[in-house]
matplotlib code that plots the C-alpha trace (Angstrom):
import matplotlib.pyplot as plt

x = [6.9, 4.1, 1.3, 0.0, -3.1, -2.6, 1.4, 3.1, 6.6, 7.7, 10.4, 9.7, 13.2, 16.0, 18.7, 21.4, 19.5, 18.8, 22.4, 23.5, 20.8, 21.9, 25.6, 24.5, 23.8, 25.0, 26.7, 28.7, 32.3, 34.2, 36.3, 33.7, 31.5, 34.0, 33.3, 29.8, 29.9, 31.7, 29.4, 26.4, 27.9, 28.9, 25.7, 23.5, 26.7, 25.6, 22.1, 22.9, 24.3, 21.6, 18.5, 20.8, 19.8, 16.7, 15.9, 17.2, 15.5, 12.1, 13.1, 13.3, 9.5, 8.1, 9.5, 7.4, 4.4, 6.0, 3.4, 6.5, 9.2, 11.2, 13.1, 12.8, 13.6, 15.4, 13.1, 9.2, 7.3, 5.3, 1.9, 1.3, 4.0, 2.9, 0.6, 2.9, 5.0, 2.5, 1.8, 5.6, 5.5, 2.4, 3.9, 7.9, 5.5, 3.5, 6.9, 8.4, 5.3, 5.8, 9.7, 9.1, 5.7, 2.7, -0.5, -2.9, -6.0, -8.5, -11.4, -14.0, -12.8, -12.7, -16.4, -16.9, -15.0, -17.8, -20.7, -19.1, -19.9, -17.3, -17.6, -18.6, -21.7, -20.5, -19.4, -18.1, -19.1, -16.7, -16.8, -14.6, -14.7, -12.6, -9.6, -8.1, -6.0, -6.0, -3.9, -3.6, -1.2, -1.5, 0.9, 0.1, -3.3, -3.5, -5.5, -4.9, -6.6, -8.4, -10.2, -13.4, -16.0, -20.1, -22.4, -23.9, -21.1, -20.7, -18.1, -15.4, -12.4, -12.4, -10.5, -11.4, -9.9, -10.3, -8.5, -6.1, -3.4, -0.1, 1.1, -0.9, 0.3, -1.6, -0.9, -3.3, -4.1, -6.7, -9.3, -11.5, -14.8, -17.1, -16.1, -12.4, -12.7, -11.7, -7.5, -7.3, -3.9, -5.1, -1.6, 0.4, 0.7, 0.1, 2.1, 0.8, 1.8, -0.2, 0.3, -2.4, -5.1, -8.0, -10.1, -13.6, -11.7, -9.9, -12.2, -11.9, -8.0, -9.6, -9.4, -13.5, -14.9, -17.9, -19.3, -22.8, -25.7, -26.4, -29.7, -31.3, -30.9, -32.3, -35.2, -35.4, -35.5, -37.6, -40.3, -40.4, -41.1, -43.5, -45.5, -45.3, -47.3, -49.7, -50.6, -51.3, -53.2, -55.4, -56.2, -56.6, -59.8, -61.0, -61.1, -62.2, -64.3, -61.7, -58.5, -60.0, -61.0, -58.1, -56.1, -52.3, -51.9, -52.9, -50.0, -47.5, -47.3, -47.1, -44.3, -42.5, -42.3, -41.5, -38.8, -37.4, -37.2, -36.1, -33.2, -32.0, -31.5, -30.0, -27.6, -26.7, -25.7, -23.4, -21.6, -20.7, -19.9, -17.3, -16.3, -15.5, -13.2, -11.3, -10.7, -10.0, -7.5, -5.8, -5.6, -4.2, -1.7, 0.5, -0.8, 1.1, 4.2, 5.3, 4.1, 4.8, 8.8, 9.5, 7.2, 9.8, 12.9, 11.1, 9.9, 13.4, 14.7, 12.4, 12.6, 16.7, 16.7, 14.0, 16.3, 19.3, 17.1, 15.9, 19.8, 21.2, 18.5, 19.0, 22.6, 23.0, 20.8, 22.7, 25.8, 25.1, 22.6, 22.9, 24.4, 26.9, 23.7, 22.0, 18.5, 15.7, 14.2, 11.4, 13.0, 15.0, 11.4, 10.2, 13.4, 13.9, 10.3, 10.3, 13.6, 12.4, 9.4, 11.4, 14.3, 12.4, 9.0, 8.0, 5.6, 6.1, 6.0, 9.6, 9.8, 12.3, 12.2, 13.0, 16.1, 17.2, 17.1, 19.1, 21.7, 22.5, 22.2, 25.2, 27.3, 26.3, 25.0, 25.4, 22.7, 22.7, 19.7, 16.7, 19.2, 21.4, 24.2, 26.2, 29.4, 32.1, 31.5, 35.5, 34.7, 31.2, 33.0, 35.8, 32.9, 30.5, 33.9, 34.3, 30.9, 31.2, 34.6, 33.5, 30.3, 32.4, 34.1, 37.0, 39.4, 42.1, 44.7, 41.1, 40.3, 44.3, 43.9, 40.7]
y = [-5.7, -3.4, -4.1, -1.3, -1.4, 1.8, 1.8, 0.3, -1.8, 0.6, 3.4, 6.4, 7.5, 7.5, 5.0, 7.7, 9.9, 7.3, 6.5, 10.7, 10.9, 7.6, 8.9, 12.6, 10.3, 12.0, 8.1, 8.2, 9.5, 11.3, 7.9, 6.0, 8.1, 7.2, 3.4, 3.6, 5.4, 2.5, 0.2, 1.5, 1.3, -2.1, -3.2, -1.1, -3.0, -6.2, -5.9, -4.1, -7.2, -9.6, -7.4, -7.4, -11.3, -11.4, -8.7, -11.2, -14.2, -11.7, -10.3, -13.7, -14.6, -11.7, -12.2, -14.3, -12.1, -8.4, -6.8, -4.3, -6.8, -5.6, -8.9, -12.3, -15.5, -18.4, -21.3, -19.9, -20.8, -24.0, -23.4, -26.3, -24.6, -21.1, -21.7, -23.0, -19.9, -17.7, -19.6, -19.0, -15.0, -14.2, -16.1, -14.4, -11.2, -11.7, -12.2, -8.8, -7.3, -8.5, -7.3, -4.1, -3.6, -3.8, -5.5, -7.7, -5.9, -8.9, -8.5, -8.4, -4.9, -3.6, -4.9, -2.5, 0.2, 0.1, 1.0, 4.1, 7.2, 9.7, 13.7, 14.0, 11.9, 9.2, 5.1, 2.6, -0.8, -3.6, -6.7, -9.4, -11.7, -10.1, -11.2, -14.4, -12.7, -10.2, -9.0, -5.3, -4.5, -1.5, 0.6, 3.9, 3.6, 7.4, 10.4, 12.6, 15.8, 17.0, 20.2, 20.6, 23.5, 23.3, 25.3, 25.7, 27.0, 29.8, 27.5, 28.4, 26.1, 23.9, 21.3, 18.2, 15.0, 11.5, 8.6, 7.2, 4.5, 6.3, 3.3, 1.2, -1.7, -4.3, -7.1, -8.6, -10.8, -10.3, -12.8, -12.0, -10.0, -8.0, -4.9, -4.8, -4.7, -7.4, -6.3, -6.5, -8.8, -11.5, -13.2, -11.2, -9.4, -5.9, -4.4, -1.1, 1.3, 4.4, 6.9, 8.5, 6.9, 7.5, 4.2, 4.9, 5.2, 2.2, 0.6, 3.2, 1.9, -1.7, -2.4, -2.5, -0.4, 0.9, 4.4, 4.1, 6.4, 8.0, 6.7, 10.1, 10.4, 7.6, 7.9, 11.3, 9.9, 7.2, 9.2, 11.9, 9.3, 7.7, 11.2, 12.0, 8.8, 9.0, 12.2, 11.3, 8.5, 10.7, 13.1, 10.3, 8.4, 11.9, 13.6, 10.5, 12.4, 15.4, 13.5, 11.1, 14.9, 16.0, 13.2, 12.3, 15.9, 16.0, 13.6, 16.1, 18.5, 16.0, 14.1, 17.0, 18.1, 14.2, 13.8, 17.4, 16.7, 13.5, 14.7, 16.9, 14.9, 12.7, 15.2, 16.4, 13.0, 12.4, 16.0, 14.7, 11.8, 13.7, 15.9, 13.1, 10.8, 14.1, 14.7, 11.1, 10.7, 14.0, 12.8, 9.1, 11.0, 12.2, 9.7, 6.8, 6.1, 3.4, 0.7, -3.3, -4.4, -1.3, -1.7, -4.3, -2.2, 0.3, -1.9, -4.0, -0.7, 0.3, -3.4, -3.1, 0.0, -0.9, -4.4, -1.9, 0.3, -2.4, -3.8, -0.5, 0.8, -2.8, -3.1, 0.3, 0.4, -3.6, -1.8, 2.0, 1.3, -2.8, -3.2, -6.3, -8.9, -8.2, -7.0, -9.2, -8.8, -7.1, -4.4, -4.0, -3.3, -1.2, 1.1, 1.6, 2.6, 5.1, 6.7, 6.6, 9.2, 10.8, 11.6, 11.7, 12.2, 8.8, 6.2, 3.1, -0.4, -2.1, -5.3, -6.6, -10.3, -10.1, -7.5, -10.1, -12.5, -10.6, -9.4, -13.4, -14.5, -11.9, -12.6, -9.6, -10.7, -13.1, -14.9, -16.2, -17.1, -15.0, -12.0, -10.5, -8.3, -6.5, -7.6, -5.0, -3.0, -3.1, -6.8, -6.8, -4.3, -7.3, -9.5, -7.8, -6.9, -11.1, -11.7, -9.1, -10.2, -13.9, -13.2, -14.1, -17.4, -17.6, -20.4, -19.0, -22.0, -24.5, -22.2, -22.5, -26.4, -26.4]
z = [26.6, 25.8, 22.8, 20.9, 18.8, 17.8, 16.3, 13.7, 13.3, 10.6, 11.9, 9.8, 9.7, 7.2, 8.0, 7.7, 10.0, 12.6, 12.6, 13.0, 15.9, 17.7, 17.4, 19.0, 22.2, 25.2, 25.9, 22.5, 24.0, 21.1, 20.2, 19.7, 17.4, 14.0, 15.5, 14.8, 12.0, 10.5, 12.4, 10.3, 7.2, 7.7, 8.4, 5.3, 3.1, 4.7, 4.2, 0.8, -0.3, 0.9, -0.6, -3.8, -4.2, -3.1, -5.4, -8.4, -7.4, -7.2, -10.3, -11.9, -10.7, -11.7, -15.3, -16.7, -15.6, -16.4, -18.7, -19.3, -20.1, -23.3, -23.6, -25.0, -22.8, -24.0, -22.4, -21.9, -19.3, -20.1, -19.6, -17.0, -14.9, -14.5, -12.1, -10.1, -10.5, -9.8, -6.7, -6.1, -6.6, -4.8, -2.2, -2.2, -2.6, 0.5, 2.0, 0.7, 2.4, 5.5, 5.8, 4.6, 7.3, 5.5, 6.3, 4.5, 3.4, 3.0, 0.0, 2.9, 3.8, 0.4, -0.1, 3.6, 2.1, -1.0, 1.2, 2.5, -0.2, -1.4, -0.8, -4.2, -3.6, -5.6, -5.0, -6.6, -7.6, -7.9, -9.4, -7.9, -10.8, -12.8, -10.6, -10.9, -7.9, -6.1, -2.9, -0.9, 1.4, 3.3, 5.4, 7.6, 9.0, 9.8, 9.3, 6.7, 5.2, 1.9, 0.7, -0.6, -1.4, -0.7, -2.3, 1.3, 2.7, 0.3, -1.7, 0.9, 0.9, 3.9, 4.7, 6.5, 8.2, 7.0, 7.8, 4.9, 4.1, 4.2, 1.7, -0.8, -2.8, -5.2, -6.6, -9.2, -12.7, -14.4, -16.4, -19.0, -18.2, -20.3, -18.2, -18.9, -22.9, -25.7, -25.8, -22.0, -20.6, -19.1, -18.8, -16.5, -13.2, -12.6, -9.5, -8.0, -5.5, -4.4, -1.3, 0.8, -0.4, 1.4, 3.0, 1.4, -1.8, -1.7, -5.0, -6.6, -7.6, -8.9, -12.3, -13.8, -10.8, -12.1, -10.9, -9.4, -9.7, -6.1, -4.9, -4.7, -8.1, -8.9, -6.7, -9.0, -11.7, -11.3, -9.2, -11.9, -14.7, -12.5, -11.4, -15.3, -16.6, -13.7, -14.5, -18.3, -16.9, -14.7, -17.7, -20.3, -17.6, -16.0, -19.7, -22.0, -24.3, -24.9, -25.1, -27.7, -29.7, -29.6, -30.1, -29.5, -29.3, -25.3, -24.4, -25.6, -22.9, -19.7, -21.8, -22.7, -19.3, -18.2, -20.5, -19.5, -16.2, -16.5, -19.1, -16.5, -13.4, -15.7, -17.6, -13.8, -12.8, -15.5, -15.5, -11.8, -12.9, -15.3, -12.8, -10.4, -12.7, -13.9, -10.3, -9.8, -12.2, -11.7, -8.2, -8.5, -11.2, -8.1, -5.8, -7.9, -6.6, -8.9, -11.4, -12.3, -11.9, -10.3, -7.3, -6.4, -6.3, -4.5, -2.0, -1.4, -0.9, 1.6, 3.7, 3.4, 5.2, 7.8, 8.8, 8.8, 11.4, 13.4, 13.5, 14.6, 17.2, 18.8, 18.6, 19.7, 23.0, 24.0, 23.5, 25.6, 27.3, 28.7, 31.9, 32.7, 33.5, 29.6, 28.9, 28.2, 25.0, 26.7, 28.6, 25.2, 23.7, 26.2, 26.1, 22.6, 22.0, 25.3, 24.0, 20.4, 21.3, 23.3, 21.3, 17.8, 18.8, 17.5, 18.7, 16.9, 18.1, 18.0, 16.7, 18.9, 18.1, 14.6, 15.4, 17.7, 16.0, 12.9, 15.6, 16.6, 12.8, 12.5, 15.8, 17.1, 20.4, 22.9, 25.3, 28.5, 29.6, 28.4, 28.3, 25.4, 25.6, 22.7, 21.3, 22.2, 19.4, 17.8, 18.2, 16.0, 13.3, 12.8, 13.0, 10.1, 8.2, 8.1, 7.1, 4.1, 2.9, 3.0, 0.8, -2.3, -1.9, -4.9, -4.7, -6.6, -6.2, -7.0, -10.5, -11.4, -11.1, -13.3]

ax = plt.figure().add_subplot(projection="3d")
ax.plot(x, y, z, "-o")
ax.set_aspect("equal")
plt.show()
């Protein structure tokens, strides 16, 4: 079973489409395509259902923290229990995270990503203590492209590479700081998800990131006001006699010319400044994918069909492909990956444990050994069509009693 540094668990296909491609196989004989055709849809209505509680019970935790909630609950959270539910959600959240593929982004590479400077010459400065928490997960670790135009280049539009997170989600509550304002909610959870957000401007999507000056700029600044009272220095001891004559009259050329200077570098500055935040926000406008309660429906949706994919590119290559002795889980692995950038042109790194381990959960496979094989696949539809009609339990003759 190889290890990749380089792939990811997530397949970046549609569940429908998997399902069409897989049934194209040149192994798929005519009768059998309609059987797994209703093999797939069995298993997204399994999975549908499951995802359907599990985005209740998330639903339920993240009430009491929705900054967006429009209605009133009956019983409030006691104050000396929502820690403990926020424990409890940060927690289920993490969980999500890890279903749907995402990795942990800890704070120590966000503070790495602030030393790196943006095209426009500018960085940002974040201030960790305005988080009571604070969690990014990350998905994608890729390179992607923007465009830019230089003065030196004659302001022709080029485009360059820059690596980027395909898929960026926060998590986060806030406390009170002097850099968030007076009317900021300190109460409740925020819930973000962004798309190809590039790695150098990862802080840039913190709440109180603060723009900071370039240090050329500075230096400009500072060495201009510096040169500027040195030279009135030099003129009031080398021309005593004259200055006192005149009077404060001699100091207003040098500090004319001081302030000027000074006034400009700084008037550049914050014209890039403006610039930058315009482009910024016009940029994170269609780079937001989704905000606060519905991050979660978004991302159940995306971990139901990535257990449904994982479930049917398993299933599928035990049942085809699996001769009479079984495959071990690693030659499983090693197949479905070779075939997947073969037939798709994708190189991802199959997660074959956990599909295994949903295939047995649903009677799909058996084991001997350290091998599986696939259930005869009219065999796992009866199965999966037991399983779905046995979700609701109703004891008709019991309720008549009662």
């Amino acid at each position: 079973m190889a290890e990749y540094a380089d792939r990811e668990h997530y397949i970046p296909l549609r569940q429908s489409d998997l399902a069409a491609l897989l049934g194209k196989d040149r192994s798929v004989g005519p009768a059998e395509r309609d059987l797994w055709a209703q093999f797939c849809k069995l298993v997204a209505a399994v999975f549908h259902f499951e995802y359907h509680e599990r985005l209740e019970e998330l639903k339920n935790e993240y009430a009491p923290f929705d900054p967006d909630a429009v209605t009133t609950p009956l019983v409030p959270v006691a104050p000396q229990a929502r820690a403990a539910k926020l424990d409890s959600l940060f927690a289920r959240f993490a969980s999500l995270m890890e279903r749907a593929n995402f990795k942990h982004i800890p704070q120590e590479a966000v503070r790495q990503a602030m030393l790196d400077v943006s095209d426009w010459g500018l960085n940002m400065e974040v201030d960790f203590r305005v988080f009571e928490r604070l969690e990014i997960f990350v998905r994608g670790d890729t390179m992607g492209t923007r465009s830019r135009r230089r003065w030196w280049r004659f302001f022709r539009l080029e485009t360059i590479k820059l690596p980027i997170y395909q898929r960026l989600v926060l998590i986060l509550k806030l406390r009170k700081h002097k850099r968030l304002g007076p009317d900021i909610d300190v109460d409740d959870v925020y819930l973000k998800l962004f798309k190809d957000i590039p790695k150098m401007d990862l802080e840039m999507l913190l709440p109180g990131a603060r723009l900071q000056m370039p240090g050329l700029t500075r230096l400009k600044l500072s060495s201009s006001l510096l040169g500027g009272l040195a030279y009135i220095v030099y003129k009031i001891l080398s021309e005593l006699a004259h200055v006192i004559s005149l009077g404060v009259t001699a100091f207003w050329g040098p500090l004319a010319a001081v302030l000027g200077y000074g006034y400009k570098q700084y008037y550049g500055y914050q014209s890039t400044k403006t610039t930058y935040s315009l482009k910024l926000t016009q940029s994170l406008y269609f780079q937001n994918l989704d905000n606060n309660a519905g991050v979660l429906y978004h991302l159940l949706n995306e971990a139901e069909e990535q257990e449904c994919r994982e479930v049917m590119l398993a299933y599928f290559y035990l049942w085809k492909y699996g001769n009479e002795q079984g495959w071990t889980a690693a030659a499983l692995d090693d197949y479905i990956e070779m075939d997947l950038e073969r037939i798709a042109s994708l190189k991802v790194d199959f997660e074959v444990g956990d599909a295994l381990a949903k295939l047995e959960r649903l009677g799909l496979v058996s084991k001997i050994g350290n091998r599986y094989r696939a259930v005869p696949i009219d065999k796992a539809l009866e199965t999966l069509d037991y399983a779905w009609d046995n979700y609701f339990q109703y004891n008709k003759a019991g309720a008549m009693k009662v």
